[in-house]
N, C-alpha and C positions, 0 to 999 in steps of 0.2 A: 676360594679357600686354598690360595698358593702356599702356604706354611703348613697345612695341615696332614696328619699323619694318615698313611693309606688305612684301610680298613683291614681286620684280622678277614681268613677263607671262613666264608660262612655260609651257609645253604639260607637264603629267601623263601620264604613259603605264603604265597598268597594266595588264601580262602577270596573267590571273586574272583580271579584271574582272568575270565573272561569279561570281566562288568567294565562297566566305562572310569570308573575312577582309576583303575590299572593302564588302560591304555591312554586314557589322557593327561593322568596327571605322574602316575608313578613306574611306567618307562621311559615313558623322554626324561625325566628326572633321572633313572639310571644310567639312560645314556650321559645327559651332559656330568655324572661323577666321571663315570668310565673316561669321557672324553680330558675332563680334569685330571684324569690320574687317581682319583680320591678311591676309589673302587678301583680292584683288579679284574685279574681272568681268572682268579678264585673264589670273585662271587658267582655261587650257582642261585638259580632261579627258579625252583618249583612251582608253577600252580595248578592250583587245585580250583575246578569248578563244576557244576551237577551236567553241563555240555556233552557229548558224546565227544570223543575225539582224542587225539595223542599228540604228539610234540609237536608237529607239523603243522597240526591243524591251529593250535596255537599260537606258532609262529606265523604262519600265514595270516591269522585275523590280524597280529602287530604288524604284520608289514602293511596293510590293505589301508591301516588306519594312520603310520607313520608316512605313506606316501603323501600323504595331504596336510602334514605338518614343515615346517620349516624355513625359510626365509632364503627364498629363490632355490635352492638346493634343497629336496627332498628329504625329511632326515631317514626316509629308509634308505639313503643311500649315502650315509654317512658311515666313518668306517669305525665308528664306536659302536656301532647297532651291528655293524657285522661281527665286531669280534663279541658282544652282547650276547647275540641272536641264539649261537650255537649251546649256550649254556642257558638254554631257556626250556625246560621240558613239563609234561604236563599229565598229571592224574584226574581221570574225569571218577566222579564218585556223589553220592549223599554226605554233607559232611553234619547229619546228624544223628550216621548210624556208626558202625566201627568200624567197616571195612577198611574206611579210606583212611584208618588213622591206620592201620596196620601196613597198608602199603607205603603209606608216610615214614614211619617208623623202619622200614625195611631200607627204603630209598638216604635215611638220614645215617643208618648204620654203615653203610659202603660212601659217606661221605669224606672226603679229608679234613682233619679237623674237629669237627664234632660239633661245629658251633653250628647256631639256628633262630633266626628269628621270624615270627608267625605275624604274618599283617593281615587282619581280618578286614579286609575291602567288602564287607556283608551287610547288610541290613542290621540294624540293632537288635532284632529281637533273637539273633543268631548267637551273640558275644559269650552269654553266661555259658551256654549249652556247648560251642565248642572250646571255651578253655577248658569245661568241667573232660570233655573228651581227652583232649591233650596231655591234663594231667593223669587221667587214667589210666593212659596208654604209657604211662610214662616218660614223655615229650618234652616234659616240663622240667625232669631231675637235671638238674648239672653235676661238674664236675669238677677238681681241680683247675681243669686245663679246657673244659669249655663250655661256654654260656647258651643258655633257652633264654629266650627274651617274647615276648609277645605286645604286639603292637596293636591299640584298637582305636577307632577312627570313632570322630562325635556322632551322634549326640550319646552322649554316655547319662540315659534317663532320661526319663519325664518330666519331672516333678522329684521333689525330695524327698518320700518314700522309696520310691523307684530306683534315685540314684541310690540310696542307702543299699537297699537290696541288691540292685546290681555287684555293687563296693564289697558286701559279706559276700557273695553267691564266689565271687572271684576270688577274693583274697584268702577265703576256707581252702582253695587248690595252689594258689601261689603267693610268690611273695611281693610286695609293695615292690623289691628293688627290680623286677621282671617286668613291669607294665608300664607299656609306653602310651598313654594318654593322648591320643595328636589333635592339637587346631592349627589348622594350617596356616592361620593369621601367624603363627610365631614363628613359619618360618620366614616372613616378607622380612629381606635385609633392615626394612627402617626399624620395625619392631624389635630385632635382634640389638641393634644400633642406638636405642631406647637406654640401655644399662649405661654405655659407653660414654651417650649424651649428659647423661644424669651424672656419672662418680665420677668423670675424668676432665669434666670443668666447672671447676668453683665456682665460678662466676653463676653459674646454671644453678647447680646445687645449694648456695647461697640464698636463692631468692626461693626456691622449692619449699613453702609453707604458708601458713594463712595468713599470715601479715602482707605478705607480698603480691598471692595468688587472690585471685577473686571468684573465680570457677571455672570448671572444666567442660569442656564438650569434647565427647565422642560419636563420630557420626559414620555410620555405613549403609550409606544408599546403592541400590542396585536399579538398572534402567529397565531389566528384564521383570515379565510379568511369571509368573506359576507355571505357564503353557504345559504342558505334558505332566507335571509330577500333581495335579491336582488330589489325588488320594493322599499322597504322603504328606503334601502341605497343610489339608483340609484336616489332618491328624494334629499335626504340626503348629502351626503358626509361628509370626513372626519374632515371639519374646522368646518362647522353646529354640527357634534355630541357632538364633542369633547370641541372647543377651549373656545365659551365664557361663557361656565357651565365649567366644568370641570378642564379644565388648570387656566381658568382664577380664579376659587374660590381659589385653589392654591397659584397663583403668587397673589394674595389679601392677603392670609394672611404672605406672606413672606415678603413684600410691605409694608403694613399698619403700622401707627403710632401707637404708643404704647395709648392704649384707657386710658379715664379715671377712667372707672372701668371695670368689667367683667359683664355688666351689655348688656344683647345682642343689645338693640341700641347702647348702646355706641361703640360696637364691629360693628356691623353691617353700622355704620357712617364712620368708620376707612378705612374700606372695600370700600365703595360704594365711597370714595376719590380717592382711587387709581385707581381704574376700569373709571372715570371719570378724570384722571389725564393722562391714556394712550395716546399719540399721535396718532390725527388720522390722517393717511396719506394721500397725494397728490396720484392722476392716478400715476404718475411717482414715488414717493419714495415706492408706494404699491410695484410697478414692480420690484422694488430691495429688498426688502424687505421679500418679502413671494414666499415660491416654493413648488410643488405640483407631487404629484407622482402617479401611478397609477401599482398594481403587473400585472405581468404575469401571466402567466403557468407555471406548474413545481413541483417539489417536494417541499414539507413543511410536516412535524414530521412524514416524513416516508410514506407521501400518495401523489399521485398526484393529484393536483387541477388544474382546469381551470383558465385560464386568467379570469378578472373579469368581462372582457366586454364581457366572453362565459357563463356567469353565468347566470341560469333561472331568469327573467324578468328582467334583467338589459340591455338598448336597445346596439346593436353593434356597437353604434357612437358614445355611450356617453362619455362627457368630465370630468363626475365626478370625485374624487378625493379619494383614501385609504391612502392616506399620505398627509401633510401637514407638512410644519417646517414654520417656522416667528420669526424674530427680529424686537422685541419690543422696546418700551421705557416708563417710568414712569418717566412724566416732572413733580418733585418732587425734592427738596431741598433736600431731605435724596439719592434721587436715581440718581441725574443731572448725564447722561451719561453712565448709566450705563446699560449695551441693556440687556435684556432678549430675548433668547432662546428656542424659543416651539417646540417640533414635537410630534407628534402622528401615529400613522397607523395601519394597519393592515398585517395580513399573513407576519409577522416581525420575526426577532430572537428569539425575547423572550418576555413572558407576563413580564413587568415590570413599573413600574409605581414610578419615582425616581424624588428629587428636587436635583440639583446640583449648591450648594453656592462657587463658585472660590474668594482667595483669590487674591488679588494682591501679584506679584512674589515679593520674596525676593530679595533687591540689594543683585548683584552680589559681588560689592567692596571687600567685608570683607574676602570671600574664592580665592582673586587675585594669592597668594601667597601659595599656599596647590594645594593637589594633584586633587581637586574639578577641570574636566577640563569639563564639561557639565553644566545646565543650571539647576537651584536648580528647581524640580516640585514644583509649587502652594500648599500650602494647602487649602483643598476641603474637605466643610461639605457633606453629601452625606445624604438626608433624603429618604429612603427607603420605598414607603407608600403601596405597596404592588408586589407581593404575602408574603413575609417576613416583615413584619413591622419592622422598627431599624432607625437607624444613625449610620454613623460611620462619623471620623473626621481622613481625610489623613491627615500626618504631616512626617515634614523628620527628620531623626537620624543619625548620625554619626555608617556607619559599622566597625565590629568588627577589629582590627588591629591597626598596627603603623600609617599608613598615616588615613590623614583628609580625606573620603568621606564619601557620603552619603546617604544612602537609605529611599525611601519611606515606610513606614506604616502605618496599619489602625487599631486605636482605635475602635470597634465594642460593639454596642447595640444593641439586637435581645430582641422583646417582648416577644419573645417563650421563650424566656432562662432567665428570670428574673419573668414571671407572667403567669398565668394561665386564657388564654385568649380563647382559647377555642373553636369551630368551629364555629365562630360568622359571620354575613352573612354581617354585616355593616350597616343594618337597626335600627339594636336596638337602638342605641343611638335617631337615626331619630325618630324612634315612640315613643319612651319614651320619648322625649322632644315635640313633638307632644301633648302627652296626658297631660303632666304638663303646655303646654302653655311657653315654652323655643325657641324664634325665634334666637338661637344664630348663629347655624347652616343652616339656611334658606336664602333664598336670597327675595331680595328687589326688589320693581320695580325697581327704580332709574338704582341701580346694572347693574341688566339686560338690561336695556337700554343701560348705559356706555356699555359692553360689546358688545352688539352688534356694537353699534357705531366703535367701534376698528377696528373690523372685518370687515364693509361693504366695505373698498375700496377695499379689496381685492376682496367680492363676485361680487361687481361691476366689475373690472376687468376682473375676470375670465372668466364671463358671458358673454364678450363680442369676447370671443375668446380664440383659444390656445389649447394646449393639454397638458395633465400632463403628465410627464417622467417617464417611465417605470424603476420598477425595480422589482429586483427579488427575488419572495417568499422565507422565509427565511436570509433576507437581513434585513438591517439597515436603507433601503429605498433609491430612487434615490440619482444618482451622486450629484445635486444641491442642497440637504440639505449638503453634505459635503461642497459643494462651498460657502454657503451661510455661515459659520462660518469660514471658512477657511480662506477668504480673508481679514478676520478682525486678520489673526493672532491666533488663537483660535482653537479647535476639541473639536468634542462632547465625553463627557464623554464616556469611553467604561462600558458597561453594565456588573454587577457584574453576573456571567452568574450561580453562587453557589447559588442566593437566588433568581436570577429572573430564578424562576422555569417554563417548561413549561409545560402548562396546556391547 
């Protein structure tokens, strides 16, 4: 973000500070702003965790855990973490009694500036309980001259009572323009780059409808099994983690109408039409529509893992899910008919995380009479959101020789091979539009609600019965995500296996 404006002084306050999503993902993200420029040395840095300990002790656990980050050079000994470090201090406390807001409160009064944003790095079941704190304390009032902002990390609900509830419990204390909604998926450059791809060439935007489009896939496979978090998953599953935060902010902005400006409600209105435009299915069309898998035992990247239902605290009846796929629909004039494609899982192929745009087939007619005696492949935009960030655009060409056929190729874009993007953790954009007060990237109640709404016939469903369909670690996931595209004529894209690296 070399054009971008630094950030106003503001006090950081992260509920969590000791937990690992702070130290993994959302300081070395402060560090590379710092190192950018985007961030000063008047972001200060509170946290707050139930820990025993003071400044020191906090800084220490970042440095023990920075020392084993970075590429050849340490980044604890980078001089953005040192000029970081000293502005990093810390109140150990219960953050669900008052004390620790009143020391908060004290801490934020002798601040410069007055500004404040709160990033709840907590467990979900914490979120309502301490914004309801914050506002009581008073944390939450602004001012002319400067802004509370409050940031909270997914899953935001269960199920769409749940979200509902959460949505009123919150918004009774503050206001819609205060909450910063995060899925991390929007901040990966390609995702952000999604808008850019879509308004600012015709040629793209031209063909973006159902006459053109045939259908969509959205795929996010993960190589990694459940290991350690088997409670929270066993709660969990993989249509809750995944579909209506992650997949779904995706298929929104592939979906949405071209805004009237880039102004983040207008973006964010675009958004919350589609996710609201989704079809929600009948008990019966759920039951054709969405299928559900669950791994094995067996080898994955050279080691053996348990079946997931032998995993530490995940019970041995459970019905839960590591796979999920679903055929969607967006009843939408741009999109009439035209089903989207979800899956996700885990202990899979390959880390990869892909949008796949099919066009419709080329008639046949015209190659009747030439040596063309198979069926021309589709041309397929392929938006690549990670571990490699790019696009490439399949198209077919006439091979080399006297007679007419014809081979597929791909047109390829790799972020690496054009920019200097750097070991960015996918935060950064999130907290730096965070501190300027940018909800472009953020989700919405509304959103959230459509989203879940999508989703419940199925959790209804599921809940009432059934087992998911095994398959096997290292796999592409059960038989019936293949049926389930299959039958319409269709396959899932295969995974480019060169840049979905496994990790």
């Amino acid at each position: 973000m070399p054009d971008a404006k630094p950030t106003p002084p503001t006090t950081l306050v992260i509920f969590g500070a000791t937990g690992d999503l702070t130290r993994r993902l959302l300081v070395p993200a402060i560090i590379n702003l710092t190192r950018g420029a985007m961030v000063g040395d008047d972001l200060d840095i509170l946290g707050i965790g139930i820990e025993p300990g003071g400044d020191e002790m906090l800084r220490k656990r970042l440095d023990d855990f920075l020392a084993g980050l970075g590429d050849g050079e340490p980044l604890v000994n980078d001089p953005a973490w040192a000029r970081l470090r000293q502005r990093i201090s810390y109140i150990s406390g219960d953050f669900t009694g008052d004390d620790i807001y009143l020391k908060i409160s004290k801490r934020l009064t002798s601040a410069p500036g007055g500004n404040a944003a709160f990033y709840l790095a907590v467990p979900p079941r914490f979120f309502g309980g301490i914004v309801e704190k914050i506002a009581a304390h008073g944390l939450a009032a602004e001012s002319q001259d400067s802004f509370r902002r409050i940031a909270i990390e997914k899953p935001f609900g269960t199920d769409l009572a749940s979200a509902r509830a959460l949505n009123a419990q919150i918004l009774s204390k503050v206001d819609e323009s205060q909450i910063y909604r995060l899925d991390h998926f929007l901040g990966k450059e390609t995702v952000q780059n999604l808008l850019t791809a879509r308004f600012a060439n015709m040629m793209i935007e031209s063909l973006w409808n159902s006459r053109y489009i045939d259908h969509v896939q959205i795929t996010a496979s993960e190589t990694v099994d459940v290991g350690s978090r088997g409670a929270f998953y066993d709660a969990t599953g993989a249509l809750r983690d995944m579909v209506p935060n992650h997949l779904f902010q995706l298929l929104a902005m592939i979906a949405m109408e071209p805004p009237n400006s880039f102004d983040a409600e207008a973006i964010r209105n675009e958004k919350s039409k589609v996710l609201k435009a989704l079809r929600v299915f009948t008990p019966e069309e759920a039951a054709t529509h969405g299928v559900r898998g669950v791994y094995s035992g067996g080898t994955l990247n050279g080691a053996e893992i348990p079946a997931y239902r032998q995993t530490p605290q995940v019970a041995p009846d459970s019905r839960t899910e590591t796979f999920v796929a679903l055929k969607l629909y967006a009843d939408t004039w741009r999109w009439a008919g035209v089903p989207f494609y979800l899956r996700t899982g885990k202990a899979m192929t390959a880390r990869d995380t892909e949008i796949v745009v099919e066009f419709q087939p080329v008639p046949f007619a015209q190659f009747r009479e030439t040596e063309v005696t198979r069926r021309l492949p589709p041309n397929r935009l392929v938006i690549q959101v990670q571990p490699d960030e790019g696009m490439s655009l399949e198209i077919s060409i006439k091979s080399p020789g006297l007679s007419v056929d014809t081979v597929p190729v791909s047109l390829d874009f790799r972020y690496a091979d054009q920019f200097d993007i750097g070991k960015m953790t996918g935060y950064e954009s999130l907290i730096y539009d965070l501190l300027i007060g940018d909800q472009t990237l953020f989700q919405r109640a509304d959103g959230i609600e459509a989203g879940w709404a999508a989703v419940q016939p199925f959790l209804d469903l599921w809940a009432k019965g059934g087992e998911p369909e095994a398959y096997a670690p290292g796999s592409m996931g059960p038989a019936c995500a293949d049926g389930l595209i299959e039958r319409d004529g269709r396959q899932w894209h295969a995974l480019n296996l060169v840049h979905a690296k496994h990790k």
